[in-house]
C-alpha positions in Angstrom: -87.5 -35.3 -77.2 -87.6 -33.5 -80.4 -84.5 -33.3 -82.8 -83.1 -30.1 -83.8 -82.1 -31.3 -87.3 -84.9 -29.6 -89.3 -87.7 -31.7 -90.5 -89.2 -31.4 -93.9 -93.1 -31.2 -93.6 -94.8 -31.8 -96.9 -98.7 -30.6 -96.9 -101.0 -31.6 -99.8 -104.2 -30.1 -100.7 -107.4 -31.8 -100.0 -109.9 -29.5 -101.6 -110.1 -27.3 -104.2 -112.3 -24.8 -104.9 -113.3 -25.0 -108.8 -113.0 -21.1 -109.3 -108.9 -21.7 -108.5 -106.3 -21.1 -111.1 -103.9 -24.1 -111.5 -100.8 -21.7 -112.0 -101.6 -20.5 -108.8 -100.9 -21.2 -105.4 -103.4 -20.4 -102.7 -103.1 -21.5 -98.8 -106.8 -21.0 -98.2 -108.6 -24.3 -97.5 -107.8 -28.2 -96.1 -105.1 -29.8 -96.4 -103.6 -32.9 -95.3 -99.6 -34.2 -94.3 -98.2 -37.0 -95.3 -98.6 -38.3 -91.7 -102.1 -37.6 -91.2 -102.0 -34.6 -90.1 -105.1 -31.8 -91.0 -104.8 -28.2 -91.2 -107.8 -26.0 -92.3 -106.8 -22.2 -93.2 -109.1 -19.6 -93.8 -109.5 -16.6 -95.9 -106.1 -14.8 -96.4 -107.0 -11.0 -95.6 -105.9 -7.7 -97.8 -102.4 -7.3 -96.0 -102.0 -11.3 -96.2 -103.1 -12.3 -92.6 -104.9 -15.5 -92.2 -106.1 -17.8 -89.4 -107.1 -21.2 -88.9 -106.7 -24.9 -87.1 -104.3 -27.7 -87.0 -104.9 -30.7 -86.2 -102.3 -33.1 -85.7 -101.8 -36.6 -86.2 -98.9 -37.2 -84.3 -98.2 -36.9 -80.2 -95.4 -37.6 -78.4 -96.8 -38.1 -75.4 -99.3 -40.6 -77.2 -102.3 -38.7 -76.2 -105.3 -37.2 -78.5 -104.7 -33.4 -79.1 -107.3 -31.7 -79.9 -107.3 -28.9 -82.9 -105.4 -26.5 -82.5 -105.5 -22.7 -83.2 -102.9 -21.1 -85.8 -102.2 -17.6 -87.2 -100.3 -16.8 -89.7 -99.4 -14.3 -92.5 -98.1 -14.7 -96.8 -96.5 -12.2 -98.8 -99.1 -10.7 -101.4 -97.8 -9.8 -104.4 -100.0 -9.7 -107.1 -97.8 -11.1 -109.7 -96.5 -13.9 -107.1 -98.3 -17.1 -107.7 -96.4 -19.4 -105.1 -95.8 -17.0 -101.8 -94.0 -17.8 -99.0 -95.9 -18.0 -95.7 -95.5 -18.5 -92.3 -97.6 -19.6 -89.0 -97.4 -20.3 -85.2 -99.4 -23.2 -84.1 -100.4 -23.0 -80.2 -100.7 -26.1 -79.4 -104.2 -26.9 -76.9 -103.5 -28.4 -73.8 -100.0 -28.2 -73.6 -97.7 -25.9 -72.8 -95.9 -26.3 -76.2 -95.9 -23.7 -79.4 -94.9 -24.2 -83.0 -93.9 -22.4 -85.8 -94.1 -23.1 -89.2 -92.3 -21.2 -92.4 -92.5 -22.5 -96.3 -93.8 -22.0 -99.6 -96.8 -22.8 -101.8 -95.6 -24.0 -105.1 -97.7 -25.9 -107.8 -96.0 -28.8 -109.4 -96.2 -30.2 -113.0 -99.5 -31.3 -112.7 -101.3 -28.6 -111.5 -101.6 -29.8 -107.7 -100.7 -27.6 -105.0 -98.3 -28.6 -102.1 -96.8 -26.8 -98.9 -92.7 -27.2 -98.7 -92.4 -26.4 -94.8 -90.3 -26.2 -92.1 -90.5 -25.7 -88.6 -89.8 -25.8 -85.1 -91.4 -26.8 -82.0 -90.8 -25.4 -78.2 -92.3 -26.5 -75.0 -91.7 -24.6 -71.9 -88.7 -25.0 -69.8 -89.1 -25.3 -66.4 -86.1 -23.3 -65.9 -83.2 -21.4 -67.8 -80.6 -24.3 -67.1 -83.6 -26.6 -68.9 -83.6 -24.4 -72.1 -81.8 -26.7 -74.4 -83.8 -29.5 -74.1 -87.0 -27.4 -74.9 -86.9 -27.0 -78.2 
């Protein structure tokens, strides 16, 4: 069972795009956890909107999950070069969801990393199961 002390979720990009500024932050492309884990987000629309996959690394249940679909949305600000963002990850072949909140930031040397946070619920099977769902 998941932990409901908050768990810090570093991302780290795997590939980018020559034509990207390294003062800015941008969430579209691959990138990879710490852990293993890959996510792959796409183009980030005009109101800030973006989908993508997730694939995790981890299971508790020790099984293969396969990747996942996420959605997910970043403030757009032209003058903001390291936005905040969020994005819920449902999970395939389970009945679990996840949602994820953060910031892109560029360190000192130019690379860009995710600082995340999130949360994960499964479905209870009734209202007297709620607390150990999440």
């Amino acid at each position: 069972m998941v932990q409901g002390t908050p768990f810090l979720l570093v991302l780290n990009l795997a590939l980018v795009a020559p034509s990207l500024s390294a003062s800015k932050c941008v969430l579209t492309g691959d990138w990879t956890n710490d852990l293993g884990s890959h996510m792959t987000i796409g183009a980030v629309n005009e109101n800030g909107d973006f989908r993508g996959t997730y694939k995790t690394a981890v299971s508790g249940n020790m099984t293969d999950v396969p990747p996942s679909p996420l959605l997910g949305s970043q403030h757009i600000v032209e003058e903001m070069c390291q936005p905040t963002f969020g994005f819920t990850v449902h999970w395939k072949n389970t009945d679990t969801i996840s949602v994820f909140t953060g910031q892109c930031f560029v360190d000192k040397d130019g690379k860009e990393v995710l600082k995340t946070m999130w949360l994960w619920r499964a479905r209870a099977n009734s209202i007297q199961n709620d607390w150990k769902a999440t």
